[in-house]
PyMOL commands that place a pseudoatom at each C-alpha (Angstrom):
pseudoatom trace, name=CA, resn=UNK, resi=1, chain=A, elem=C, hetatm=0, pos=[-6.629, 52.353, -63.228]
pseudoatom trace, name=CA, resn=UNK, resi=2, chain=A, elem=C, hetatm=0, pos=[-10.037, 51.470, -64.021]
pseudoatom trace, name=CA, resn=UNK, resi=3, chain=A, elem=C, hetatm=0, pos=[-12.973, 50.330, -62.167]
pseudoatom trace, name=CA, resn=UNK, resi=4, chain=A, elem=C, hetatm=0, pos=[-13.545, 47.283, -64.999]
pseudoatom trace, name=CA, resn=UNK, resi=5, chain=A, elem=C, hetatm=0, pos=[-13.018, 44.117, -62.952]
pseudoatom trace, name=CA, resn=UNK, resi=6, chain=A, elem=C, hetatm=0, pos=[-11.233, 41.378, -65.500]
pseudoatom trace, name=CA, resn=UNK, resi=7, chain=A, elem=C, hetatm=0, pos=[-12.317, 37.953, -65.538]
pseudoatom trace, name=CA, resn=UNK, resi=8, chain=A, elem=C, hetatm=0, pos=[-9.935, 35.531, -63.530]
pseudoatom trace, name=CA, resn=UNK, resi=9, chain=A, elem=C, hetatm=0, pos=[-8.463, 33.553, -65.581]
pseudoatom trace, name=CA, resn=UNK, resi=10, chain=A, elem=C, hetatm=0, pos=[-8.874, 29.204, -64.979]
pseudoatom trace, name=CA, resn=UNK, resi=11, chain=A, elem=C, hetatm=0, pos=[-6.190, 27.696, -63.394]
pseudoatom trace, name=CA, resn=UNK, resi=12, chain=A, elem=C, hetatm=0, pos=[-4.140, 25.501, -65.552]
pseudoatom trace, name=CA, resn=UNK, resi=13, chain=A, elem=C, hetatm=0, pos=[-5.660, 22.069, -66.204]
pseudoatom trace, name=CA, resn=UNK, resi=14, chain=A, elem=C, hetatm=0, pos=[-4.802, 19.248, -63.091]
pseudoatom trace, name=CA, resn=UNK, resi=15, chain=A, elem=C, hetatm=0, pos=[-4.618, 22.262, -60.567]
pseudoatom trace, name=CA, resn=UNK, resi=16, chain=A, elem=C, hetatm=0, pos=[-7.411, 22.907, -57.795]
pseudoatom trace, name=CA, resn=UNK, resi=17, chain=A, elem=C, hetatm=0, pos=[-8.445, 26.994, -57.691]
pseudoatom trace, name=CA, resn=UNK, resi=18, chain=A, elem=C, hetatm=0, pos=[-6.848, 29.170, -55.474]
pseudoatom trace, name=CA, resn=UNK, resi=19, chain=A, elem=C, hetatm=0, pos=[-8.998, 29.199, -52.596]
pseudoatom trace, name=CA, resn=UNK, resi=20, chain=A, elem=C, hetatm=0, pos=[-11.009, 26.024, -52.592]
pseudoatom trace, name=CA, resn=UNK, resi=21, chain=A, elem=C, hetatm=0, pos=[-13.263, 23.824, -54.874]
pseudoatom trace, name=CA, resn=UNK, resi=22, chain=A, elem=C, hetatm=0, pos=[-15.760, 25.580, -56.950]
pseudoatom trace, name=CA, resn=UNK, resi=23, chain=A, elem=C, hetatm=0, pos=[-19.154, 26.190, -55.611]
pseudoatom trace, name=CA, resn=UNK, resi=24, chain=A, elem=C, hetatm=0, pos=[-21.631, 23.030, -56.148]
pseudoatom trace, name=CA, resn=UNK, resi=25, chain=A, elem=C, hetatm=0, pos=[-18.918, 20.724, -56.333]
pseudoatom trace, name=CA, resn=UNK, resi=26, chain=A, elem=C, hetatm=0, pos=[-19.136, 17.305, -55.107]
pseudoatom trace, name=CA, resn=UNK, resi=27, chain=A, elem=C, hetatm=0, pos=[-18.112, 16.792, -51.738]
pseudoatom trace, name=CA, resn=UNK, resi=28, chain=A, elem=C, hetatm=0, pos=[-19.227, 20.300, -50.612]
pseudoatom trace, name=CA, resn=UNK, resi=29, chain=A, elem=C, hetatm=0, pos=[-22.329, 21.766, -48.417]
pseudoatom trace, name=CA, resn=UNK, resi=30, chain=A, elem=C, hetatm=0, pos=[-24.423, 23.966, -50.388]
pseudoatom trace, name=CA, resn=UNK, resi=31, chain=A, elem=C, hetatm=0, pos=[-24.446, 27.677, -48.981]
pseudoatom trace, name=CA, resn=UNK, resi=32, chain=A, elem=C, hetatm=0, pos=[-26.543, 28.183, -45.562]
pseudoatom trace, name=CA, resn=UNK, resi=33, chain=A, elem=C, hetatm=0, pos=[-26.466, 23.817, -45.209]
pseudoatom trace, name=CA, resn=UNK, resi=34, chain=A, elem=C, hetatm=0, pos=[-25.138, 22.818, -41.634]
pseudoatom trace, name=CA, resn=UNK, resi=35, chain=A, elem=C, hetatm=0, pos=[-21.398, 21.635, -42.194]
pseudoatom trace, name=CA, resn=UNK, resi=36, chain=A, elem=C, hetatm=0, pos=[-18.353, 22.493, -40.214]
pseudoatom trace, name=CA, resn=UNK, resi=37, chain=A, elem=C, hetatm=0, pos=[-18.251, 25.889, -41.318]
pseudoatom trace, name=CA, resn=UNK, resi=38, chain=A, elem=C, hetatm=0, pos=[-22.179, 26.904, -41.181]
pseudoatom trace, name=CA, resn=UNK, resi=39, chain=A, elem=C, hetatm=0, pos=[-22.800, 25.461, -37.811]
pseudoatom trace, name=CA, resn=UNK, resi=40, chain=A, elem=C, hetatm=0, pos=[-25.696, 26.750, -36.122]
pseudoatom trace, name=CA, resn=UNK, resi=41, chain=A, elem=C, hetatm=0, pos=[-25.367, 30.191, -34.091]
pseudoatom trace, name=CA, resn=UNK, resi=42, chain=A, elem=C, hetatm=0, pos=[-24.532, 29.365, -30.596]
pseudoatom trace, name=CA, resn=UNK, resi=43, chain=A, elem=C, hetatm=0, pos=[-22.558, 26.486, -31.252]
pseudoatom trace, name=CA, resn=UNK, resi=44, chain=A, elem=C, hetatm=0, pos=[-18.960, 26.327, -30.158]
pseudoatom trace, name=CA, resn=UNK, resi=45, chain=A, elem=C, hetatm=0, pos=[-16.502, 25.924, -32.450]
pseudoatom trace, name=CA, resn=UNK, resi=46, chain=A, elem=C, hetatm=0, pos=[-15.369, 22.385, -33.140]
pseudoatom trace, name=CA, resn=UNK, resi=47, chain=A, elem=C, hetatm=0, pos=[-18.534, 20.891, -31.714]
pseudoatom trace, name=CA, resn=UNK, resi=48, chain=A, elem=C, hetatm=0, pos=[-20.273, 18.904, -33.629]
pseudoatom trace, name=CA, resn=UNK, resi=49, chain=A, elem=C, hetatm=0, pos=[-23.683, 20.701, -35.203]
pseudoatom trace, name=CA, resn=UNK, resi=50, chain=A, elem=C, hetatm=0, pos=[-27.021, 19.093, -34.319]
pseudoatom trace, name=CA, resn=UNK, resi=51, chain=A, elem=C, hetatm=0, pos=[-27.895, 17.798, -37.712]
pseudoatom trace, name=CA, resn=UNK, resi=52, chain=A, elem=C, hetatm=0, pos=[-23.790, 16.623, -38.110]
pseudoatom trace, name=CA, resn=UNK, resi=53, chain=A, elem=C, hetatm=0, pos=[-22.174, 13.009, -37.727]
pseudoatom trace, name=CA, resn=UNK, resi=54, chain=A, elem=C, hetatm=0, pos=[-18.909, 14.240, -37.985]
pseudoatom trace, name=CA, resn=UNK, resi=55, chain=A, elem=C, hetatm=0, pos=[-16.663, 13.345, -34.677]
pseudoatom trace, name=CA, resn=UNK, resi=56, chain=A, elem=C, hetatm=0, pos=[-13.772, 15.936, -33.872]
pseudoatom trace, name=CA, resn=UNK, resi=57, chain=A, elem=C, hetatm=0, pos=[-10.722, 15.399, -34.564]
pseudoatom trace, name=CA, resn=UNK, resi=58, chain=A, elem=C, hetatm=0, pos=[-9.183, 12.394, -33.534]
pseudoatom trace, name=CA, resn=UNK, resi=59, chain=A, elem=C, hetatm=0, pos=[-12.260, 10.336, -34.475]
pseudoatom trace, name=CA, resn=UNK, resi=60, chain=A, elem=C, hetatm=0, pos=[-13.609, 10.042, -30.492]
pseudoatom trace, name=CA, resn=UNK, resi=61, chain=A, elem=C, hetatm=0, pos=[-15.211, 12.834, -28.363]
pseudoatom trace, name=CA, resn=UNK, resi=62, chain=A, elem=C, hetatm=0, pos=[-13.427, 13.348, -25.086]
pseudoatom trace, name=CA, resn=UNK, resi=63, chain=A, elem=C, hetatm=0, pos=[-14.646, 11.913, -21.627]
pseudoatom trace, name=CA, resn=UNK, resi=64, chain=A, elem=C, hetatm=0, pos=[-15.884, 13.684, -18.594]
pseudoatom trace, name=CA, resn=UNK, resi=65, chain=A, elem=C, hetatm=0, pos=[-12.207, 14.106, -16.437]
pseudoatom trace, name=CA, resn=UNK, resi=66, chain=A, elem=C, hetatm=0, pos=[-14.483, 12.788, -13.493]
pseudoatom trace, name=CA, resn=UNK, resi=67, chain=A, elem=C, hetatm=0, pos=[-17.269, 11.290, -11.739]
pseudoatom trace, name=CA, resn=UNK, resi=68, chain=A, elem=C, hetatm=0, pos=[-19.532, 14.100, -10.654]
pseudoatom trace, name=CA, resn=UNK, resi=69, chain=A, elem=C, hetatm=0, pos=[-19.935, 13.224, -6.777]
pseudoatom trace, name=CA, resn=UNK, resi=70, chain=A, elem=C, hetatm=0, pos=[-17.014, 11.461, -6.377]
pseudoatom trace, name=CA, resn=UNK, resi=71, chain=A, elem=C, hetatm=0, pos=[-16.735, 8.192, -4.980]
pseudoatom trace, name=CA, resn=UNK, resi=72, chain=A, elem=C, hetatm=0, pos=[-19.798, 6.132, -2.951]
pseudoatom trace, name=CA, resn=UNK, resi=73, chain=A, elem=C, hetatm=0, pos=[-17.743, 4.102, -1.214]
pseudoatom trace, name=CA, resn=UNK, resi=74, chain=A, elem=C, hetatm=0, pos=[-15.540, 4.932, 1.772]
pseudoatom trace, name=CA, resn=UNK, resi=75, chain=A, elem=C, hetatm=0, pos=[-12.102, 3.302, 0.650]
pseudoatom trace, name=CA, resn=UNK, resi=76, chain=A, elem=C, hetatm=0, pos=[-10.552, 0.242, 2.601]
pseudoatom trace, name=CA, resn=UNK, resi=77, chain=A, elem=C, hetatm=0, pos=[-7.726, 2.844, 4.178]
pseudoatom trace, name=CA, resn=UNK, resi=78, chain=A, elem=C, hetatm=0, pos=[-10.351, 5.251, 5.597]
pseudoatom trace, name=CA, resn=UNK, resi=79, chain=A, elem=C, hetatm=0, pos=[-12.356, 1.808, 6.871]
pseudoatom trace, name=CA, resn=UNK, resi=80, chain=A, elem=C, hetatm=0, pos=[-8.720, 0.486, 8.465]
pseudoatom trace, name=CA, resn=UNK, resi=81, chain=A, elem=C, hetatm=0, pos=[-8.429, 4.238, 10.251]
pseudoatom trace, name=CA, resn=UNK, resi=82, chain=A, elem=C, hetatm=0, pos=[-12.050, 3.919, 11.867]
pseudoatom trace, name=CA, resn=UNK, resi=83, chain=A, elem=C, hetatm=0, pos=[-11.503, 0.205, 12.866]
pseudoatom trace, name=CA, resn=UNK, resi=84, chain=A, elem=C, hetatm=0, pos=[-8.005, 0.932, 14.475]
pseudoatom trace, name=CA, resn=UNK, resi=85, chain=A, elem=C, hetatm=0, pos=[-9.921, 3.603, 16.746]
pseudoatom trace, name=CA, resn=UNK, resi=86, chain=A, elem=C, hetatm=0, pos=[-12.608, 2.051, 17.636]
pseudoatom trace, name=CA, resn=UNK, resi=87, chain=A, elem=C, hetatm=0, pos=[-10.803, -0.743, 18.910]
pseudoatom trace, name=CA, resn=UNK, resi=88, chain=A, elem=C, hetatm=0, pos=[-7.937, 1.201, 20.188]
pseudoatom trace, name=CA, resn=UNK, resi=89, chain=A, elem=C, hetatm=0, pos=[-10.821, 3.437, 22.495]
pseudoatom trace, name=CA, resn=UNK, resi=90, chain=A, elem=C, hetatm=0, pos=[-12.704, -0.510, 23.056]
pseudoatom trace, name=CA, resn=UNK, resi=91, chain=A, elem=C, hetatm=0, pos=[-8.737, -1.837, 24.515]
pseudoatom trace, name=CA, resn=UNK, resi=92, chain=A, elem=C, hetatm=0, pos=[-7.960, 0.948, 26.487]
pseudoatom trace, name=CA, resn=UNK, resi=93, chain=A, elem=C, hetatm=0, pos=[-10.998, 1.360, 28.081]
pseudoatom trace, name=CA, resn=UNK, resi=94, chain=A, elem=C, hetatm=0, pos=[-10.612, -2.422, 29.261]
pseudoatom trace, name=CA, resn=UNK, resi=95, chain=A, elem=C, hetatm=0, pos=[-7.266, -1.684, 30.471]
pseudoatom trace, name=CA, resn=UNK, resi=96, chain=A, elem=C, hetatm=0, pos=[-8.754, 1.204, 32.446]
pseudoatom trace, name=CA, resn=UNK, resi=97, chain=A, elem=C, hetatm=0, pos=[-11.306, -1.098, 33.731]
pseudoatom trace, name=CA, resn=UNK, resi=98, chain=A, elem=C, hetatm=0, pos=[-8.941, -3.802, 34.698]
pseudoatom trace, name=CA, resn=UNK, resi=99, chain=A, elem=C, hetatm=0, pos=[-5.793, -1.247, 35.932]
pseudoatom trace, name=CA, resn=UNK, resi=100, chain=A, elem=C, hetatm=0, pos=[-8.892, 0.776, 38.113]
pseudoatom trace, name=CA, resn=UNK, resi=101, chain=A, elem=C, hetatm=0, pos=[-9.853, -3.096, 39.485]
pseudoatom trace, name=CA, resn=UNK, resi=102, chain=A, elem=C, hetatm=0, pos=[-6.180, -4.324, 40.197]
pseudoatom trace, name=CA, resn=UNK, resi=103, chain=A, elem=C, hetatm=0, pos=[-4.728, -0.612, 41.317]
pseudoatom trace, name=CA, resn=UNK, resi=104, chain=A, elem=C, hetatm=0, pos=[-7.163, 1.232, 42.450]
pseudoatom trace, name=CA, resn=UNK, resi=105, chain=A, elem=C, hetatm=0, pos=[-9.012, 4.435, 41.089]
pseudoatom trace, name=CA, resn=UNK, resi=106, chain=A, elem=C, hetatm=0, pos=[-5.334, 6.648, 41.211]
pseudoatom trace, name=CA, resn=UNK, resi=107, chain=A, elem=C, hetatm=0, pos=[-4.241, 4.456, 38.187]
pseudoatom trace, name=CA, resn=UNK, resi=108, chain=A, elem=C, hetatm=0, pos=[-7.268, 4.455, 36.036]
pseudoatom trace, name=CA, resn=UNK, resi=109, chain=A, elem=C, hetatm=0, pos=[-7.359, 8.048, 36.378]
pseudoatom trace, name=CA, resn=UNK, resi=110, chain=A, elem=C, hetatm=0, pos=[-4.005, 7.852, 35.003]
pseudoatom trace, name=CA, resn=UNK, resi=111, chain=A, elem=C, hetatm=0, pos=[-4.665, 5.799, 32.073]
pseudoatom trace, name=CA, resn=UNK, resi=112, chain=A, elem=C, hetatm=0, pos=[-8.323, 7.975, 31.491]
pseudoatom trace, name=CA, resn=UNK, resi=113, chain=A, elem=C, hetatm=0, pos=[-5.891, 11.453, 31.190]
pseudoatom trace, name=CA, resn=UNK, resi=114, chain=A, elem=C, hetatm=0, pos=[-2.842, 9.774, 28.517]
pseudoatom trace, name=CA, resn=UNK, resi=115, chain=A, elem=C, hetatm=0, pos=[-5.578, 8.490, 26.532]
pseudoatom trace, name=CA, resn=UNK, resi=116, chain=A, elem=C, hetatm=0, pos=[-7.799, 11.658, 26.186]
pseudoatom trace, name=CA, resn=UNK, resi=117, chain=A, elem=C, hetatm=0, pos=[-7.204, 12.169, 22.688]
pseudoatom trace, name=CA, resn=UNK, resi=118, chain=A, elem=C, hetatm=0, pos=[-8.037, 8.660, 21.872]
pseudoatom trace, name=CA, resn=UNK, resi=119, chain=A, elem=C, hetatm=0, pos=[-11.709, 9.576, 22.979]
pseudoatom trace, name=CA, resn=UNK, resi=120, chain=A, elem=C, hetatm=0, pos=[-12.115, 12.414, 20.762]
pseudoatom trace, name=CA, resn=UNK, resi=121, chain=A, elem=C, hetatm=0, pos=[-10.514, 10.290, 18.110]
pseudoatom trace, name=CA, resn=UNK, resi=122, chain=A, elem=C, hetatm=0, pos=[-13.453, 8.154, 18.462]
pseudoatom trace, name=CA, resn=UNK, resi=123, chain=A, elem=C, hetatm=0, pos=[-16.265, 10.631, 18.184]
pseudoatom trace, name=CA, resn=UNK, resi=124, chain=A, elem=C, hetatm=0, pos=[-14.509, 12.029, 14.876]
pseudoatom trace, name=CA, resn=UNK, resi=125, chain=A, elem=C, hetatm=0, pos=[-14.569, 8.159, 13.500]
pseudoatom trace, name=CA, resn=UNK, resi=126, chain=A, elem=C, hetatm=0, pos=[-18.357, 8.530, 13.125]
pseudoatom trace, name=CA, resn=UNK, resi=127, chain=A, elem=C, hetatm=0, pos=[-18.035, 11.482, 11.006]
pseudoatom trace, name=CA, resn=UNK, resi=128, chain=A, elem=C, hetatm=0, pos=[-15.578, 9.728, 8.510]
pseudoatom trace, name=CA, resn=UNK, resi=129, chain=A, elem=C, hetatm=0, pos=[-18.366, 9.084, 5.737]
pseudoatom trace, name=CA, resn=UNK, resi=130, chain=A, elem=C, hetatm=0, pos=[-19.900, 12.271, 5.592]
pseudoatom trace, name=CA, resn=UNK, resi=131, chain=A, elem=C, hetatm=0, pos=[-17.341, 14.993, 6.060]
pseudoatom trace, name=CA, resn=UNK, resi=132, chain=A, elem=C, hetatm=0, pos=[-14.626, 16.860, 4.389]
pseudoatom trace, name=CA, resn=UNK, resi=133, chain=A, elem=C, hetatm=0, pos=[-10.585, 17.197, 5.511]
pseudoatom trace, name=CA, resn=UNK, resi=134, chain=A, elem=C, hetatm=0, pos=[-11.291, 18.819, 8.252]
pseudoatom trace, name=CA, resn=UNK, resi=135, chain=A, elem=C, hetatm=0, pos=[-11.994, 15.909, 9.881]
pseudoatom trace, name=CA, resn=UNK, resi=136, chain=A, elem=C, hetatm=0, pos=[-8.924, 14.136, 8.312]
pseudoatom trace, name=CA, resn=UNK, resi=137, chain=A, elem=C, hetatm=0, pos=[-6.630, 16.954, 9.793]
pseudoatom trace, name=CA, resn=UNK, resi=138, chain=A, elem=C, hetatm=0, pos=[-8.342, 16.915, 12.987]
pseudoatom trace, name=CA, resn=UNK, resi=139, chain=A, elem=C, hetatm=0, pos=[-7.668, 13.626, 13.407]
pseudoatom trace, name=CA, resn=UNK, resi=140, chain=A, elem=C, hetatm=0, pos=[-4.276, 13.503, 12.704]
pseudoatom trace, name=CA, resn=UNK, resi=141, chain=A, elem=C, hetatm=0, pos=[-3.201, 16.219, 15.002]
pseudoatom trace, name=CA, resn=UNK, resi=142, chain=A, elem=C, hetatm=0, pos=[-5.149, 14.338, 17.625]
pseudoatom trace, name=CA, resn=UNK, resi=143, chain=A, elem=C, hetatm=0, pos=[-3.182, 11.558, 16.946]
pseudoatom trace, name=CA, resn=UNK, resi=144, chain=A, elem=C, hetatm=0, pos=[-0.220, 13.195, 17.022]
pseudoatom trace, name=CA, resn=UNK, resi=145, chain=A, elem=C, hetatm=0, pos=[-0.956, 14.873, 20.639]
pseudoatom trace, name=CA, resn=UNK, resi=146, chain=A, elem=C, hetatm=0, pos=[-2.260, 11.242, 21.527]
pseudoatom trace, name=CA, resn=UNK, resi=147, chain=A, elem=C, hetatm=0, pos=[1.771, 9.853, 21.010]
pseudoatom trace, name=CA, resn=UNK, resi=148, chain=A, elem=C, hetatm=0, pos=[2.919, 12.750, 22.938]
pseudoatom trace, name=CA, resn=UNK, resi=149, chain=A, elem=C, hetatm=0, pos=[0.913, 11.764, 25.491]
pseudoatom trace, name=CA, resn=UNK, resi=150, chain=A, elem=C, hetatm=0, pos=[1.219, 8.357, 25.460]
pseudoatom trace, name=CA, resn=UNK, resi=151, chain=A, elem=C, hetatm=0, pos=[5.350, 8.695, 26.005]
pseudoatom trace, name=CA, resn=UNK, resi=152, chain=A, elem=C, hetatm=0, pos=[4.421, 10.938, 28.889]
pseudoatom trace, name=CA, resn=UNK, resi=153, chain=A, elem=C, hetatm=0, pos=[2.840, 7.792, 30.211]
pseudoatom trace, name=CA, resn=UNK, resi=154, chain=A, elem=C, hetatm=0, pos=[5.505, 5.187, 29.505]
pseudoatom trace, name=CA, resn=UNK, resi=155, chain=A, elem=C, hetatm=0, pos=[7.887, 7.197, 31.152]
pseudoatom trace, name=CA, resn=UNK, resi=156, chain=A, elem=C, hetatm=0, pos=[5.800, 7.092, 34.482]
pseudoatom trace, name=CA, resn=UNK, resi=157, chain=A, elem=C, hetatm=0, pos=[5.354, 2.985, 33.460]
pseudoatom trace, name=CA, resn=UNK, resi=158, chain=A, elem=C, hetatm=0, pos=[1.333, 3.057, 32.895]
pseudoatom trace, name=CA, resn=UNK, resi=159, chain=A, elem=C, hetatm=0, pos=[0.215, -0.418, 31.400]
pseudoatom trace, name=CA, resn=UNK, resi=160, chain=A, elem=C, hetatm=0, pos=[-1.961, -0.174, 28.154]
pseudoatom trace, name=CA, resn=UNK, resi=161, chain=A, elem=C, hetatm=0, pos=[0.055, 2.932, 26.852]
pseudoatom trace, name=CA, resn=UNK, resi=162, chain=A, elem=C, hetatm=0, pos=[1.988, 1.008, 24.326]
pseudoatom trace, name=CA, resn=UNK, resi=163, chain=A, elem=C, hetatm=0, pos=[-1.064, 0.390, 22.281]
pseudoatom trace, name=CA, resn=UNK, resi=164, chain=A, elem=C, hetatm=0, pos=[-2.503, 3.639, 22.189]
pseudoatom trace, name=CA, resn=UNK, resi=165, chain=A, elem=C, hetatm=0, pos=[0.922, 4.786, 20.634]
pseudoatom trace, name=CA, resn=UNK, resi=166, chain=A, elem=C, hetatm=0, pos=[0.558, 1.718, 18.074]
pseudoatom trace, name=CA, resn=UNK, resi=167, chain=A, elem=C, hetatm=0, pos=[-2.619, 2.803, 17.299]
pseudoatom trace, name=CA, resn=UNK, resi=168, chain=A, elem=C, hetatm=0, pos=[-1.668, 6.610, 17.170]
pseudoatom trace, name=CA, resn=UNK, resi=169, chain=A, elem=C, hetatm=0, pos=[1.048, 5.788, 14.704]
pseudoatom trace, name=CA, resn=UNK, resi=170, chain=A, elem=C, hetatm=0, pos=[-1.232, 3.688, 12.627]
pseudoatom trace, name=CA, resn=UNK, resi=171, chain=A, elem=C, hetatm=0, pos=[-3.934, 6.318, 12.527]
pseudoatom trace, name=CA, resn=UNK, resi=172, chain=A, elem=C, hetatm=0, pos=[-1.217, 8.472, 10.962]
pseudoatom trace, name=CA, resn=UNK, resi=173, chain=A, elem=C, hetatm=0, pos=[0.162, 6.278, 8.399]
pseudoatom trace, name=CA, resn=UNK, resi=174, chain=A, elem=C, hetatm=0, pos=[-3.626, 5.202, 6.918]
pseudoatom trace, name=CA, resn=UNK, resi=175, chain=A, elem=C, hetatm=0, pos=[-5.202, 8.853, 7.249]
pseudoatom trace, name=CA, resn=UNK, resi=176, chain=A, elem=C, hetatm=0, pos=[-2.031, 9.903, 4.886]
pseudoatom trace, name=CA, resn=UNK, resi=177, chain=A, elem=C, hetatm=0, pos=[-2.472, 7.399, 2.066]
pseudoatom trace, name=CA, resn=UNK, resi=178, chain=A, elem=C, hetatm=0, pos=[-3.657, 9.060, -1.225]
pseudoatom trace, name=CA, resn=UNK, resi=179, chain=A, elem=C, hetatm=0, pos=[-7.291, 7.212, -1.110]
pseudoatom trace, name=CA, resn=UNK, resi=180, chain=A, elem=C, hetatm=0, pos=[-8.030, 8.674, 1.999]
pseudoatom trace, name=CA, resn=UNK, resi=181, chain=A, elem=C, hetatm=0, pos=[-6.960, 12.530, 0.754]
pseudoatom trace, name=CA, resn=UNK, resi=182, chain=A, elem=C, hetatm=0, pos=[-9.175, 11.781, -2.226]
pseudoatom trace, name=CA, resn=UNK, resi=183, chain=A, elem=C, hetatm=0, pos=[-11.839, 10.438, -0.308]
pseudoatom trace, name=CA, resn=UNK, resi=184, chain=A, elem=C, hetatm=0, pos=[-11.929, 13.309, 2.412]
pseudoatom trace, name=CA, resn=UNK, resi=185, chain=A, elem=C, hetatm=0, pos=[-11.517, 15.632, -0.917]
pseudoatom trace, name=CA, resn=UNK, resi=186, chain=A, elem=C, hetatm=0, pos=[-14.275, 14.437, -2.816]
pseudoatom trace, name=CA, resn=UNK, resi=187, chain=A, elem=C, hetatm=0, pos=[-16.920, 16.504, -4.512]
pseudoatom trace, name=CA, resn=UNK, resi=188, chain=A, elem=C, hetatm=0, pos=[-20.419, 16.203, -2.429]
pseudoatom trace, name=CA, resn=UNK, resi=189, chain=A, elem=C, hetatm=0, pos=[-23.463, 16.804, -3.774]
pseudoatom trace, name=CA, resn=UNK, resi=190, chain=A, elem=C, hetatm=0, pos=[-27.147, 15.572, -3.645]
pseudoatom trace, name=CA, resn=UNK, resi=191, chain=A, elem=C, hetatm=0, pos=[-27.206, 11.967, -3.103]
pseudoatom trace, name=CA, resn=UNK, resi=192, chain=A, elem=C, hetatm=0, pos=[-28.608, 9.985, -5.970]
pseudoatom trace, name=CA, resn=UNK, resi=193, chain=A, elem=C, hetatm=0, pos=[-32.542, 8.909, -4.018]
pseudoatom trace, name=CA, resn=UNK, resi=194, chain=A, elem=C, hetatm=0, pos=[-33.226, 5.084, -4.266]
pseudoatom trace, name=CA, resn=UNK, resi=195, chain=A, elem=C, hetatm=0, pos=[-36.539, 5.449, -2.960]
pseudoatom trace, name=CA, resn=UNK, resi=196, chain=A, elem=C, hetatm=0, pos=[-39.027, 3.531, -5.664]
pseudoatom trace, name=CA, resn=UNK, resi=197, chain=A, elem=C, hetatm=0, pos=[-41.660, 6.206, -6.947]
for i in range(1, 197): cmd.bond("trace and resi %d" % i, "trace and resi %d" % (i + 1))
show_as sticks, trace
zoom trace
């Protein structure tokens, strides 16, 4: 063999060479230009270089999969949960009122010790718009503990235990929709200020 390199012969007429159009053609980036090929150092591949027009492929560039803070607004189902406390802790502690009135301090005491968990339920309601699932899950067990309670007090016939089960039950059922999960899940981060400079 000899070291003598032979000249390639041209491809036949009509056919493109083997490995691409020739350099300086039309339609190709001179060596060292930006193109898809010669993209700056640093860039990933399949971005598109800083000089470059050229979308991807697929002709769109992809969206961000989601907000970065999540939500602003505390959905309606989380709203519904805090409203059915609030006015489950505001009826109960009437019917304590009116059952400590009409039967005496015996029965109100009564009423005050099935509805405990309703209490707590309202001092977690407050912390709905700025904390995580912990708060969700708290809730719910208290909920839960709040039915078993509440049957221990229909079985001894207390009046005003029927609606803290109602209210218990409902608790469950809105604090287990999707929109609350999400909302309870949601990214936090720094507040966007609205203070004017």
């Amino acid at each position: 063999m000899s070291n003598e390199q032979s000249n390639p012969q041209p491809p036949p007429e009509g056919r493109p060479p083997p490995y691409g159009p020739p350099p300086g053609s039309p339609g190709q980036a001179p060596h060292g230009a930006p193109g898809p090929h010669n993209a700056p150092y640093g860039t990933p591949y399949g971005s598109v270089p800083p000089t470059g027009h050229q979308p991807p492929y697929g002709g769109m560039y992809a969206p961000a999969p989601y907000p970065p803070y999540g939500p602003y607004t505390m959905p309606g189902t989380v709203r519904a949960a805090q409203i059915v406390i609030w006015s489950m802790g505001g009826l109960v502690l009437m019917a304590i009122l009116a059952g400590g009135y009409d039967a005496g301090p015996r029965v109100a005491g009564a009423l005050l010790g099935t509805n405990l968990m309703g209490w707590a339920l309202c001092v977690l309601a407050f912390f709905y718009p700025s904390h995580g699932d912990g708060v969700r899950i708290t809730s719910m067990v208290l909920a839960g503990v709040q039915i078993v309670m509440s049957v221990a007090g229909l079985t001894v016939r207390l009046a005003g235990v029927n609606l803290a089960v109602l209210g218990s039950v409902a608790l469950l059922v809105l604090l287990n929709q999707g929109t609350a999960k999400r909302w309870f899940l949601r990214p936090r981060g720094p507040l966007p200020s609205y203070r004017r400079p």
